[in-house]
DRENSEMAR-50679 format. One line per 3 residues: their letters; for each residue x, y, z of N, C-alpha, C. Coordinates in nm, 4 decimals, padded with zeros to 6 digits. Layout:
<atoms>
a) X/Y/Z/X/Y/Z/X/Y/Z; ...
</atoms>
This chain:
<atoms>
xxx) 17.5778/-02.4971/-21.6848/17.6833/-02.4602/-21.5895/17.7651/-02.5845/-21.5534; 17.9142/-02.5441/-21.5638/17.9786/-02.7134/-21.5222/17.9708/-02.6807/-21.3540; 17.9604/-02.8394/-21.3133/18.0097/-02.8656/-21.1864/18.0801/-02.8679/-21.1491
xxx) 18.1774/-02.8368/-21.0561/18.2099/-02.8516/-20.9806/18.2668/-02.9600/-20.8749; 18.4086/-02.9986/-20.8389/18.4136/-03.1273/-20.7701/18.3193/-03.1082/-20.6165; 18.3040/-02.9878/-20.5751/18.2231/-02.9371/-20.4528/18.1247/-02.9674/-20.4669
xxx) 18.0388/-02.8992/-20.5769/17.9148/-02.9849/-20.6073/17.8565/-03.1059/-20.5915; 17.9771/-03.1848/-20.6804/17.9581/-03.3286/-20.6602/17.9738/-03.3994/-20.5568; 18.0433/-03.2995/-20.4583/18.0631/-03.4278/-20.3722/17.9316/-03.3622/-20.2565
xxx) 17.8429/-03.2495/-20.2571/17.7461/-03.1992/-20.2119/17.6071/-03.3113/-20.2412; 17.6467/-03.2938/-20.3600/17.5187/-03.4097/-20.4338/17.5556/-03.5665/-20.3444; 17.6836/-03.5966/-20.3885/17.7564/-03.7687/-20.2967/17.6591/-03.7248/-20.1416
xxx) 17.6677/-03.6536/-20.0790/17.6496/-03.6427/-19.9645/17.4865/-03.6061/-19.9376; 17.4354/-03.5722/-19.9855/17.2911/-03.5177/-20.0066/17.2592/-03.6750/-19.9942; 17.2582/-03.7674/-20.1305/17.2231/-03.8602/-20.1275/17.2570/-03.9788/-20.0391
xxx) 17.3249/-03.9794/-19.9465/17.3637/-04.0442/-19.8609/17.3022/-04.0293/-19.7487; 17.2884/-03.8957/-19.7054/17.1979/-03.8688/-19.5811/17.0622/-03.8774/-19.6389; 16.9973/-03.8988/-19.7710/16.8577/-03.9864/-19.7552/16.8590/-04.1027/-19.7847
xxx) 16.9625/-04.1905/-19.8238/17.0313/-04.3580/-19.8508/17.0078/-04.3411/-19.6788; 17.0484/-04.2986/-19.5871/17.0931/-04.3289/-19.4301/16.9753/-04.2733/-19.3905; 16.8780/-04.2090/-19.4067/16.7627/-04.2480/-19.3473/16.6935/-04.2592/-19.3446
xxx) 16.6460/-04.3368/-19.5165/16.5665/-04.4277/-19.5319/16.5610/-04.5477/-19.4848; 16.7113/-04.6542/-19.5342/16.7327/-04.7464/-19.4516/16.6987/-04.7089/-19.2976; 16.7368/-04.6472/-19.2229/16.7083/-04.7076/-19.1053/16.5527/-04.6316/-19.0991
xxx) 16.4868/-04.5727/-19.1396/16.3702/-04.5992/-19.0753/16.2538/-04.7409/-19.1489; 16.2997/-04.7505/-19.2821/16.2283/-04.8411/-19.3630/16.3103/-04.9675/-19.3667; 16.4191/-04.9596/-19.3386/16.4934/-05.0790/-19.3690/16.5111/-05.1027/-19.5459
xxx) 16.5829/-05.1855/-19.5859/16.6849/-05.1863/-19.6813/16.6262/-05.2817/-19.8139; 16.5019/-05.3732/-19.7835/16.4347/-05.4151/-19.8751/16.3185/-05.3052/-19.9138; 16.2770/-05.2606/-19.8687/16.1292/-05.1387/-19.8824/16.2105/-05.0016/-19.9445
xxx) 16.3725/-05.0228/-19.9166/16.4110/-04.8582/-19.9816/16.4584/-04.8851/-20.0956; 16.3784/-04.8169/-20.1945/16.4194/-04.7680/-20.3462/16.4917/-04.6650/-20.4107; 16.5822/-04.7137/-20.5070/16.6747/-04.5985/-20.4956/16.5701/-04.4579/-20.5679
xxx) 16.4430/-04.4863/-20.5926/16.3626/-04.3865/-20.6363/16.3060/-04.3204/-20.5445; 16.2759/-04.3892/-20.4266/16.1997/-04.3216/-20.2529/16.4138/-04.1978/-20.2492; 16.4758/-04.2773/-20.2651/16.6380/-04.1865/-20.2110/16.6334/-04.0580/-20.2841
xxx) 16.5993/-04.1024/-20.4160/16.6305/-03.9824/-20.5170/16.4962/-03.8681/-20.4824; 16.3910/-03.9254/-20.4609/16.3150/-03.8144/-20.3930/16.3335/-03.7366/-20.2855; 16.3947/-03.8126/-20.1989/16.4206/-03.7682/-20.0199/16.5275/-03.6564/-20.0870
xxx) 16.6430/-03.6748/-20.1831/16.7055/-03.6324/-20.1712/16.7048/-03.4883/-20.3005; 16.5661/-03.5181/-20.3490/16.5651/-03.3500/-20.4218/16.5871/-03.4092/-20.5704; 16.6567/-03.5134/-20.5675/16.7237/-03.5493/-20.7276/16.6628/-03.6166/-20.8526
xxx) 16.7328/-03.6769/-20.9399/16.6649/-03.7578/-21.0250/16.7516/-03.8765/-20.9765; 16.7210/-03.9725/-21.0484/16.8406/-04.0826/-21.0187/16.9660/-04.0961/-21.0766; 16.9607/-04.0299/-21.2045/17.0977/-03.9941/-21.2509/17.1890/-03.9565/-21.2179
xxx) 17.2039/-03.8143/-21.0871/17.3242/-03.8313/-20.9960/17.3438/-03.9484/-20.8975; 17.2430/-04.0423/-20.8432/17.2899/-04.1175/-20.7888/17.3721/-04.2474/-20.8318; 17.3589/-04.2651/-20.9837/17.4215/-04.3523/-21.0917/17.5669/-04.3141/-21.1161
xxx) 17.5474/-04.1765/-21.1099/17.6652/-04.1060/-21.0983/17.8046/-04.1414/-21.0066; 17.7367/-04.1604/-20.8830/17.8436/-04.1808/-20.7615/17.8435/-04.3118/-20.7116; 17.7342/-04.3945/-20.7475/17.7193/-04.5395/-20.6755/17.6103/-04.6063/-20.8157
xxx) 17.7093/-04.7421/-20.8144/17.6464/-04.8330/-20.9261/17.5284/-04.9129/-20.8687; 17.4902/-04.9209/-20.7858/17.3157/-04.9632/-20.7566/17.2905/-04.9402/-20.6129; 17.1874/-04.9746/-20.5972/17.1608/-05.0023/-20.4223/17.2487/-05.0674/-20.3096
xxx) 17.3223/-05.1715/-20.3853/17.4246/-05.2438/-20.3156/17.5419/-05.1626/-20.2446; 17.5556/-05.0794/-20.4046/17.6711/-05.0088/-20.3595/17.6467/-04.8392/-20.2389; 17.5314/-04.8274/-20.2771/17.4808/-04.6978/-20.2112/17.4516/-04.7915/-20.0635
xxx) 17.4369/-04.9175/-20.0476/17.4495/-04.9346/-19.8837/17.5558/-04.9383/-19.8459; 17.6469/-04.9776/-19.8977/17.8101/-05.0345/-19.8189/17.8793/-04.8614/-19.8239; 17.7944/-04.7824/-19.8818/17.8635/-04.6117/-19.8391/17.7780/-04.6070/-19.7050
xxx) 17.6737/-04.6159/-19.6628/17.6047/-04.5712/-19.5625/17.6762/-04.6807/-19.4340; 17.6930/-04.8203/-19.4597/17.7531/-04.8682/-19.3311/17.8932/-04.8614/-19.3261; 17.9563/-04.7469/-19.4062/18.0869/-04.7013/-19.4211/18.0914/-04.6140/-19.3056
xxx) 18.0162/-04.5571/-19.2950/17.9752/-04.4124/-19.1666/18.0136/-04.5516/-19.0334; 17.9846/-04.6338/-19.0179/18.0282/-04.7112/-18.8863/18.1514/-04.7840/-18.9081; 18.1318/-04.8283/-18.9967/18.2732/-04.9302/-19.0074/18.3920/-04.8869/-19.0314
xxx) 18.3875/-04.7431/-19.0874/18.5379/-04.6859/-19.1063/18.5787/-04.6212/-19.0021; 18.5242/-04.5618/-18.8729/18.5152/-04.5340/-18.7751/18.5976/-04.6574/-18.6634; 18.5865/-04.7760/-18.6578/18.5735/-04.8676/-18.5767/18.7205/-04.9323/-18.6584
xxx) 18.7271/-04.9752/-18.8120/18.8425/-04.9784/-18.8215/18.9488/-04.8938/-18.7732; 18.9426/-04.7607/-18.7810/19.0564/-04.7284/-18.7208/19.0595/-04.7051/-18.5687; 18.9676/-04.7106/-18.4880/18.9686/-04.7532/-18.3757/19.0699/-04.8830/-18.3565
xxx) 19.0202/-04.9368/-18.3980/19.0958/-05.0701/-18.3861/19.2315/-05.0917/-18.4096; 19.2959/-04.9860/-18.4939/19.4199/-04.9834/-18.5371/19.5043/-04.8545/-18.4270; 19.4424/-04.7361/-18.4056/19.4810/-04.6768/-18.2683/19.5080/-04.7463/-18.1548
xxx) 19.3967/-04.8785/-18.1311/19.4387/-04.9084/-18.0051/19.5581/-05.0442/-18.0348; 19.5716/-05.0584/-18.1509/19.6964/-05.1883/-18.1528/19.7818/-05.1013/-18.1685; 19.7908/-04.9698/-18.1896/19.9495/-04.8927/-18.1206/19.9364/-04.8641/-18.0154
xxx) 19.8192/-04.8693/-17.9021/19.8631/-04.8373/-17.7464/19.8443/-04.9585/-17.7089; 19.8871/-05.0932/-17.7490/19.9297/-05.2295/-17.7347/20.0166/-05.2288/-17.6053; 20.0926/-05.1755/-17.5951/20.2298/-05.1569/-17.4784/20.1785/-05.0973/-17.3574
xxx) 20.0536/-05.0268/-17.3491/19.9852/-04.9994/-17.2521/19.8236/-05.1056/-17.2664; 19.8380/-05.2344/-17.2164/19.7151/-05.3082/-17.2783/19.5582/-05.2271/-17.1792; 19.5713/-05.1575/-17.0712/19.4580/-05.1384/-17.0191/19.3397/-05.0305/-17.0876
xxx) 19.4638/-04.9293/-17.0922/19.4148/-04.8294/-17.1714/19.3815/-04.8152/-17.3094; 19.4380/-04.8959/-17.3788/19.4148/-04.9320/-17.4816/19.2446/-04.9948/-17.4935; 19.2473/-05.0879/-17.4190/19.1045/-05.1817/-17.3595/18.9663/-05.0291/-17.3546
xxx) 19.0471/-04.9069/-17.2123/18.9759/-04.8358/-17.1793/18.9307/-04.7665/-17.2918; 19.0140/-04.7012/-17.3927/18.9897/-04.6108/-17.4931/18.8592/-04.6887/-17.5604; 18.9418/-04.8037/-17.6060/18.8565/-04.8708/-17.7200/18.6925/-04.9240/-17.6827
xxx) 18.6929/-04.8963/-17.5441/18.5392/-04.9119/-17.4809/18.4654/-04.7903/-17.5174; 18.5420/-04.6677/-17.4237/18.4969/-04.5195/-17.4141/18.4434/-04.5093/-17.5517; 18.5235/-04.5092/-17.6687/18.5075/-04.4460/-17.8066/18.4137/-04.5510/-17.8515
xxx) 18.3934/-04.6335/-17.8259/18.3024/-04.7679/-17.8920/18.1687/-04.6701/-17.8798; 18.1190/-04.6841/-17.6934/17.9959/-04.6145/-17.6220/17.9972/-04.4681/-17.7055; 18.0831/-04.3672/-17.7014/18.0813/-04.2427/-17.6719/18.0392/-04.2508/-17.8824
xxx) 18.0770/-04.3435/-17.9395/18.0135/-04.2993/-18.1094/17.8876/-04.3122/-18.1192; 17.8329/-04.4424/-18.0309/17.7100/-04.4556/-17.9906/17.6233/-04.3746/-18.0062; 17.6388/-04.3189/-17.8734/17.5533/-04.2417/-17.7984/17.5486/-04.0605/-17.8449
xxx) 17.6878/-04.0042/-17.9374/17.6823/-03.8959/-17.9863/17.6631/-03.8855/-18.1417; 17.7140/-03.9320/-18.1974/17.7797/-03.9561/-18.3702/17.5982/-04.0222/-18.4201; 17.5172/-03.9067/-18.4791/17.3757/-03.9722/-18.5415/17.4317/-04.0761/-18.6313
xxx) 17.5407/-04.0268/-18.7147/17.4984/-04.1434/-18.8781/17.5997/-04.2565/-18.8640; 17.6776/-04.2388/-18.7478/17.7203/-04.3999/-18.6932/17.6422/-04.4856/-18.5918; 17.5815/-04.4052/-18.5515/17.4411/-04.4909/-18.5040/17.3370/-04.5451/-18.5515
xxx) 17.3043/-04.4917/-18.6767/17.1909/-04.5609/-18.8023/17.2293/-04.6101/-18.8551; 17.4320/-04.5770/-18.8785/17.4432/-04.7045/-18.9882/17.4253/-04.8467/-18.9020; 17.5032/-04.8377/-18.7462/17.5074/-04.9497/-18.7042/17.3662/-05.0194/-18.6961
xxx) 17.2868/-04.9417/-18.6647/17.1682/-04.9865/-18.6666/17.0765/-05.0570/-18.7687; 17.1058/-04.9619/-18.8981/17.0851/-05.0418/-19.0144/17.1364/-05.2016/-19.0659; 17.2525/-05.2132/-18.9752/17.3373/-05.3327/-19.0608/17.2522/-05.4131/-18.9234
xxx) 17.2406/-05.4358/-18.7983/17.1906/-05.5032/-18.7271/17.0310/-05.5507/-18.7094; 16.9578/-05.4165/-18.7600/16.7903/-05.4023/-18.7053/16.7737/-05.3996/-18.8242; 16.8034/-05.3550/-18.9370/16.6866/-05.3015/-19.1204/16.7415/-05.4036/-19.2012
xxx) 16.8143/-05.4780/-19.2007/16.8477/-05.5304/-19.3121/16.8344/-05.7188/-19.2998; 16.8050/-05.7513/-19.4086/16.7944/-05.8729/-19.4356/16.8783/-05.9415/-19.5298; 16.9645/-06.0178/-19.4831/17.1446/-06.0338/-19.5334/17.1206/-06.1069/-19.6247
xxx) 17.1728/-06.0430/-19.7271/17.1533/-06.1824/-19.8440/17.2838/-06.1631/-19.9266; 17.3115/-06.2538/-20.0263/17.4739/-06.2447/-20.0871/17.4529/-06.1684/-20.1547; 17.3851/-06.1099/-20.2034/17.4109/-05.9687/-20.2803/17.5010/-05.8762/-20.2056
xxx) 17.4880/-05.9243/-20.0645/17.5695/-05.8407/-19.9435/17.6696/-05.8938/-19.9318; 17.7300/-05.9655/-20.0201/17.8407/-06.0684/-20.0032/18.0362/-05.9539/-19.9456; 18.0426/-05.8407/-20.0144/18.1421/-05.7873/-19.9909/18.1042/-05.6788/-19.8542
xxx) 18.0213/-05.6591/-19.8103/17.9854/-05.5276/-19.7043/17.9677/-05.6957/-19.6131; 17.8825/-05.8122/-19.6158/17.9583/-05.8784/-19.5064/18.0281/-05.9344/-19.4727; 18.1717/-05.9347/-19.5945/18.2754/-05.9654/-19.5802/18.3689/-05.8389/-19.4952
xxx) 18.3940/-05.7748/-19.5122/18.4271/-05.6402/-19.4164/18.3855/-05.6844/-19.3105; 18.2431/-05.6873/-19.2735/18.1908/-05.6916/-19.1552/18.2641/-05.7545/-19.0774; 18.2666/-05.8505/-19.1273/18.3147/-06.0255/-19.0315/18.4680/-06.0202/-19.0293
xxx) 18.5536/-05.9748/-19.1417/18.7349/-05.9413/-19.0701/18.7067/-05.7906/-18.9759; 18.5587/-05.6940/-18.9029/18.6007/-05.6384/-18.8544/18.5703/-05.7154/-18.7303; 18.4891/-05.7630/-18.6982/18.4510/-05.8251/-18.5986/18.5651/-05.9392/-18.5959
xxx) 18.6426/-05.9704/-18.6200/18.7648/-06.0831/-18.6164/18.8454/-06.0048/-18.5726; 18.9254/-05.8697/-18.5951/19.0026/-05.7785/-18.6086/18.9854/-05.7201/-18.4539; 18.8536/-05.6794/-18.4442/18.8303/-05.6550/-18.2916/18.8102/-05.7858/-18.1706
xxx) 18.8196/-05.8921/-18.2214/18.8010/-06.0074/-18.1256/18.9791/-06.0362/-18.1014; 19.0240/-06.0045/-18.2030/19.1804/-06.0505/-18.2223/19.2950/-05.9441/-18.1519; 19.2307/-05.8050/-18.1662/19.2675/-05.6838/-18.0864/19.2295/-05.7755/-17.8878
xxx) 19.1445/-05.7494/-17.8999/19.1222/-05.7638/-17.7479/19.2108/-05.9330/-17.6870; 19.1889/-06.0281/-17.8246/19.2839/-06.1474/-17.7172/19.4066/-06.0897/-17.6878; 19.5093/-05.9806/-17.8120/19.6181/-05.9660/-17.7465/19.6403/-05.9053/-17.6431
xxx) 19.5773/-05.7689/-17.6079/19.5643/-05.7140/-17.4966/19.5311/-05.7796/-17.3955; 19.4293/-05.8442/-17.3700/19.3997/-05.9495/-17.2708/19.5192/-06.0180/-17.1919; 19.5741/-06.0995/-17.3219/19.6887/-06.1641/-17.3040/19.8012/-06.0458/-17.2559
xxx) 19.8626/-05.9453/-17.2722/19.9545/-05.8655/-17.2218/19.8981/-05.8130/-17.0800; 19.7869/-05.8099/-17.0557/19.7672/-05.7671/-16.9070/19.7988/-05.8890/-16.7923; 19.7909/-05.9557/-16.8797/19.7956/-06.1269/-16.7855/19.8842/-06.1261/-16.7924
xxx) 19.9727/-06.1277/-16.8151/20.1062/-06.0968/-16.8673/20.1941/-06.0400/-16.7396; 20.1308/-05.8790/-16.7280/20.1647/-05.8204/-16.6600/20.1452/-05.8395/-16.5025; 20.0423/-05.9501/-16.5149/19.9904/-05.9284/-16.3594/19.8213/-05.7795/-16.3348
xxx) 19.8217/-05.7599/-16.4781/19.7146/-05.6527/-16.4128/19.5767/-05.6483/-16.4361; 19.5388/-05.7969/-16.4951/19.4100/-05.8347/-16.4574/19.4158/-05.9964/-16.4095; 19.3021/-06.0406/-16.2952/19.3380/-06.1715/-16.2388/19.2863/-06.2856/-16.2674
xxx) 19.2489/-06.2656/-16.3343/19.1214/-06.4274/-16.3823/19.2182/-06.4925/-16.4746; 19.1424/-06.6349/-16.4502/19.1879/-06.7803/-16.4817/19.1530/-06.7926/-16.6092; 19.0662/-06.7166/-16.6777/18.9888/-06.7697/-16.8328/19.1263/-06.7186/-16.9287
xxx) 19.1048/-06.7801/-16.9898/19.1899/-06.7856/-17.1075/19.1853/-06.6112/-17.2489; 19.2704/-06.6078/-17.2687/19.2521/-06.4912/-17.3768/19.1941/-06.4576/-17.5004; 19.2061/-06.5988/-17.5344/19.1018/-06.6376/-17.6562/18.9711/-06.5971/-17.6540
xxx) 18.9226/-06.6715/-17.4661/18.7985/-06.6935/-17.4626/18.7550/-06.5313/-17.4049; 18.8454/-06.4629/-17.3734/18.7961/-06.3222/-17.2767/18.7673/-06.2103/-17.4018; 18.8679/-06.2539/-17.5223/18.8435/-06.1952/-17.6235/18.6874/-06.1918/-17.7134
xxx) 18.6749/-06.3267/-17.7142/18.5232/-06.3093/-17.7315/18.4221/-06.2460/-17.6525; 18.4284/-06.2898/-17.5173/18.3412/-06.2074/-17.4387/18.3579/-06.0759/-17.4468; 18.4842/-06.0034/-17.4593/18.4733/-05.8912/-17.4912/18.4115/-05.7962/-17.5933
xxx) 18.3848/-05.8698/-17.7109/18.3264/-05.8237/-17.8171/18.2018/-05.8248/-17.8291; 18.1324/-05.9932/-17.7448/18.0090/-06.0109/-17.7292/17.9525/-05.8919/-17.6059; 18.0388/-05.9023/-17.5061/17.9726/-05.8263/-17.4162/17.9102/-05.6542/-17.4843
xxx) 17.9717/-05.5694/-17.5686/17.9884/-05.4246/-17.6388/17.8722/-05.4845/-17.7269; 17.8783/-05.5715/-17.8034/17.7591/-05.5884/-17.9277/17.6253/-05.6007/-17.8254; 17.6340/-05.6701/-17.7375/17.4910/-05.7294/-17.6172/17.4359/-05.5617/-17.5694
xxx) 17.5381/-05.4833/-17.5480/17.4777/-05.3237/-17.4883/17.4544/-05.2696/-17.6270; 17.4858/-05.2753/-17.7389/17.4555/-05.2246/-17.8439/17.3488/-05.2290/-17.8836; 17.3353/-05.3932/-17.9316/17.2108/-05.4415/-17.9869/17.0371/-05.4431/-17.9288
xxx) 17.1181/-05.4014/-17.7605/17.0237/-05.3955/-17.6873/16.9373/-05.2297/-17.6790; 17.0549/-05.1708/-17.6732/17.0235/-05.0281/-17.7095/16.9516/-04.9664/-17.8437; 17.0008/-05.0114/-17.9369/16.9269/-04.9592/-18.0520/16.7814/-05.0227/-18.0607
xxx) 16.7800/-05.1745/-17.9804/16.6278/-05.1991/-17.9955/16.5490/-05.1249/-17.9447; 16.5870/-05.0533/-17.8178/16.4873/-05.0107/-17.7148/16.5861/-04.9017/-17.6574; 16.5734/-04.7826/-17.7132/16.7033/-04.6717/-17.6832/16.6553/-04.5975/-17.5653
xxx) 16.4842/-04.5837/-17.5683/16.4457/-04.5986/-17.3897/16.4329/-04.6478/-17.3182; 16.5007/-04.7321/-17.3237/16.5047/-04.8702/-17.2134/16.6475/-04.7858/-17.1012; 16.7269/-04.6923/-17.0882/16.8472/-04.6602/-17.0635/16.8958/-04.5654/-17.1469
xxx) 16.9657/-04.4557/-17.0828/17.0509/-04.3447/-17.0981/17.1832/-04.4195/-17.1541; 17.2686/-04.4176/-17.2627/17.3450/-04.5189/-17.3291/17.4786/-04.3949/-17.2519; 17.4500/-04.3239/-17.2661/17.5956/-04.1943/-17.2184/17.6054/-04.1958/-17.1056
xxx) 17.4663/-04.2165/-17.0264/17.4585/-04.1977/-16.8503/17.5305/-04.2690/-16.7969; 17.4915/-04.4185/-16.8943/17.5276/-04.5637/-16.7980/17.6355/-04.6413/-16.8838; 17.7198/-04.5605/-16.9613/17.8601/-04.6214/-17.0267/17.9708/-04.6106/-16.9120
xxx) 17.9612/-04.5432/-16.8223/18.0803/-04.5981/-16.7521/17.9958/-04.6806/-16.6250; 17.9072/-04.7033/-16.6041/17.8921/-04.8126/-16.5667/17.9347/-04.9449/-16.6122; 17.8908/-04.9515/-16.7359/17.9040/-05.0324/-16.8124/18.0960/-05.1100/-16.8624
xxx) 18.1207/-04.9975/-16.8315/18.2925/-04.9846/-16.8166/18.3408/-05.0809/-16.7058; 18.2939/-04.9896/-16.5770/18.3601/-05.0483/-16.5238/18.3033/-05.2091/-16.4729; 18.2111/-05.2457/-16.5108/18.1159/-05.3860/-16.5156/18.1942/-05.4953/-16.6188
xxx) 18.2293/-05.3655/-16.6973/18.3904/-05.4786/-16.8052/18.5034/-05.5001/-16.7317; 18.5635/-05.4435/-16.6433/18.6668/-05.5017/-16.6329/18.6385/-05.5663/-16.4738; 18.5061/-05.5920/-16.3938/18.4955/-05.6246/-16.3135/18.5082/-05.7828/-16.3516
xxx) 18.4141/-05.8179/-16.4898/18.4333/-05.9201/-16.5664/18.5649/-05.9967/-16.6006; 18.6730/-05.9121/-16.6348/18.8166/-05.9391/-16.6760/18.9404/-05.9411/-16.5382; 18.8539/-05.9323/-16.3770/18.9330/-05.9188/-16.2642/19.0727/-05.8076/-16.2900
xxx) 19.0214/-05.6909/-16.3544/19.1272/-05.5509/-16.3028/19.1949/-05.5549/-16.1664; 19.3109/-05.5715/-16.1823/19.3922/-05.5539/-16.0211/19.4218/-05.3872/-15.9898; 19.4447/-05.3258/-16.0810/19.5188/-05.2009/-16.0301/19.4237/-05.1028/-16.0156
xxx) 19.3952/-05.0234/-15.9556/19.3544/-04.9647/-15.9284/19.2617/-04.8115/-16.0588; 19.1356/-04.7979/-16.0079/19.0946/-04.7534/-16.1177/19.0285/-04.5755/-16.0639; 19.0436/-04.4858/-16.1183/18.9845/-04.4149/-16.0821/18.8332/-04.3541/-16.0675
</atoms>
């Protein structure tokens, strides 16, 4: 019987959701693409099919986070002209993928907690690192346009608020996936919100 492009991309996806959770429960040296092809019903031949080794079958699974967050990042450099909200969105949606979205939460988890970075990872942590630049570089400009405006009050510099901003979201992250009962991540995101811009001296008024 021929396949089907439905098929195939049934099979792409089959094998991905056991690529995504193997890594994160075994982590990324212990998973074989032969443990995947079992989880996932198959032989390994469809997985040869859609992805040329293990390398490539990870940088699809931390695709589930990172393609997510790129365009985050590009939504909020068009609400640039509004720098707060822009700030607000790009918090809300950061927390809210978190805490709802399963396979952007294992991937993130995978690339932080399962894996052991080596240059074989050379292009998935190249991505990584212009996204984390991309989002440090998003937040100095905004930073800088609220100061700008008068509508946040602190003396620190934009450069430097930009980092904290990124560090501060990775610190609740990294902290969360270690110990996800340690805290309600949905309960206590707008806490956590508004603890950000208590950090960044917000003047105007917040609801």
């Amino acid at each position: 019987m021929r396949r089907t492009k439905e098929d195939a991309e049934k099979t792409r996806q089959t094998v991905l959701e056991a690529a995504l959770k193997l890594f994160s429960r075994d982590g990324y040296s212990l998973t074989t693409l032969s443990r995947i092809a079992d989880e996932a019903g198959c032989s390994r031949g469809p997985i040869y099919w859609h992805f040329q080794n293990k390398d490539d079958l990870y940088e699809a699974v931390l695709a589930y986070s990172q393609d997510p967050l790129e365009k985050l990042v590009r939504d909020c450099e068009a609400m640039a002209d509004n720098p707060l909200d822009a700030m607000d969105h790009f918090i809300e949606r950061w927390l809210g993928l978190l805490a709802t979205n399963r396979r952007y939460r294992q991937s993130f988890e995978i690339l932080l907690n399962k894996t052991e970075l080596t240059d074989a990872m050379s292009r998935t942590l190249k991505r990584e690192r212009q996204l984390t630049q991309s989002i440090i570089a998003l937040f100095q400009d905004l930073v800088e346009r609220a100061k700008a405006a008068g509508l946040i009050s602190t003396q620190e510099s934009a450069n430097e608020l930009g980092l904290l901003s990124y560090t501060y979201l990775m610190g609740i992250t990294q902290t969360w996936l270690f110990a996800p009962k340690l805290f309600s991540l949905k309960q206590q995101a707008p806490f956590f919100q508004r603890q950000f811009w208590t950090l960044l001296g917000r003047t105007d008024e917040r609801p």
